[in-house]
C-alpha positions as CSV (number, residue, x, y, z in Angstrom):
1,X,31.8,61.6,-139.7
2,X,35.6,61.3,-138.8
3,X,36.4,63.4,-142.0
4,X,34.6,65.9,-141.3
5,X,36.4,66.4,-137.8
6,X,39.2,66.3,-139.1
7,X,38.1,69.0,-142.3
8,X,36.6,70.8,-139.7
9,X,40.4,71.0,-137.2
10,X,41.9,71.7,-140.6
11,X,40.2,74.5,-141.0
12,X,40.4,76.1,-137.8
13,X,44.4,75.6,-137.8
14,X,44.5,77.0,-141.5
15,X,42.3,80.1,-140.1
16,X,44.3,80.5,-137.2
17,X,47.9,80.6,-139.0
18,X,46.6,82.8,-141.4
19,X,45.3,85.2,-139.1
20,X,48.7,85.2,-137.2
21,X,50.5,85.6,-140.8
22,X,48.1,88.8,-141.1
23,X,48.9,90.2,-137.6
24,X,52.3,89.7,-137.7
25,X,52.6,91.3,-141.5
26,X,51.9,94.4,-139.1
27,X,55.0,94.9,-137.7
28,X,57.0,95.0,-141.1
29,X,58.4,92.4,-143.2
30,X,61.8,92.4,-141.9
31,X,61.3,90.5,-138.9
32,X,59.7,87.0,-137.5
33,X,59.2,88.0,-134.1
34,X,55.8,89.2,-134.3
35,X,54.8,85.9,-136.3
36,X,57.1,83.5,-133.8
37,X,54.9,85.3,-130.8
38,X,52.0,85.0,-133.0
39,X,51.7,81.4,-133.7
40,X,52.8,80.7,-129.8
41,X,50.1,81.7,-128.8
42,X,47.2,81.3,-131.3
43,X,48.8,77.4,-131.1
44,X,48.5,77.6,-127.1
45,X,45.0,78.4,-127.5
46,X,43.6,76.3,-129.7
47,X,45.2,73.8,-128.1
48,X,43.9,74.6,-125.1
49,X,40.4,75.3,-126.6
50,X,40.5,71.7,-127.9
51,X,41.2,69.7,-124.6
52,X,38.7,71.9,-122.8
53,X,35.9,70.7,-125.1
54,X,36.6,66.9,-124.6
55,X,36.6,68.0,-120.6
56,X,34.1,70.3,-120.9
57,X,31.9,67.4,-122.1
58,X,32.9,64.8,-119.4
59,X,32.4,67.3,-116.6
60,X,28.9,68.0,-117.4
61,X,28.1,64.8,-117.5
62,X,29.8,64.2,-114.3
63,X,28.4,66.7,-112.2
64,X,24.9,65.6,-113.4
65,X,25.4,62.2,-112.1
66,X,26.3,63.3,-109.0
67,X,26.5,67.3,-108.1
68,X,29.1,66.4,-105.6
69,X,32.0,65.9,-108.7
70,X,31.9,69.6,-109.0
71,X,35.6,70.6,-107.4
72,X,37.1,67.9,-109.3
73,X,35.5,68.6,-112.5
74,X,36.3,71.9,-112.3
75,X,39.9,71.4,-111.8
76,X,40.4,69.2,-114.7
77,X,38.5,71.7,-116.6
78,X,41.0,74.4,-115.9
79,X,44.5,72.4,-116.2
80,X,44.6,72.9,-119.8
81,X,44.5,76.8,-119.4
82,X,47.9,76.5,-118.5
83,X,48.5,75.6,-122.2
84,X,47.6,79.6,-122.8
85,X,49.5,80.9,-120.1
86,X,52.7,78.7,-121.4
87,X,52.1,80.1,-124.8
88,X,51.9,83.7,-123.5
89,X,54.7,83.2,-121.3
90,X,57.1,81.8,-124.1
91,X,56.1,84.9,-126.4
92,X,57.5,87.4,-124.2
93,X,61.1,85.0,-124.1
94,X,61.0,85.1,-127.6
95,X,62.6,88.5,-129.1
């Protein structure tokens, strides 16, 4: 069971650096920019879309102990976004 998490996060990181190799190959061979402020911020989101799913998880099964864990839930659910904004941030420093 444990390989297959972690065959299944090597895969999505494998898919994800490709696809920022393939977007950056847009903007010509010459530079790296385009792939630096690729992989920023396709690494931003995944990691953001991976600690959202272990909160996402605990916050439902908060708020349906007790619908009153809502607020809090909901805040810890969106702190990781800041991982995305971060990412797109530090792509626009990058030139």
């Amino acid at each position: 069971m444990k390989s297959v998490k972690i065959a299944k996060l090597l895969l999505i990181v494998a898919v994800t650096v490709l696809a920022t190799i393939a977007f950056a190959a847009e903007g010509g061979a010459a530079s790296f920019v385009p792939l630096g402020k690729a992989i920023v911020i396709g690494l931003g989101l995944l990691a953001t879309g991976l600690a959202q799913m272990a909160i996402g998880v605990a916050a439902v099964g908060a708020v349906a102990e007790d619908r009153r864990n809502f607020g809090t839930s909901l805040i810890f659910f969106l702190i990781p976004e800041t991982l995305a904004i971060f990412g797109l941030a530090f792509s626009f420093m990058i030139t």
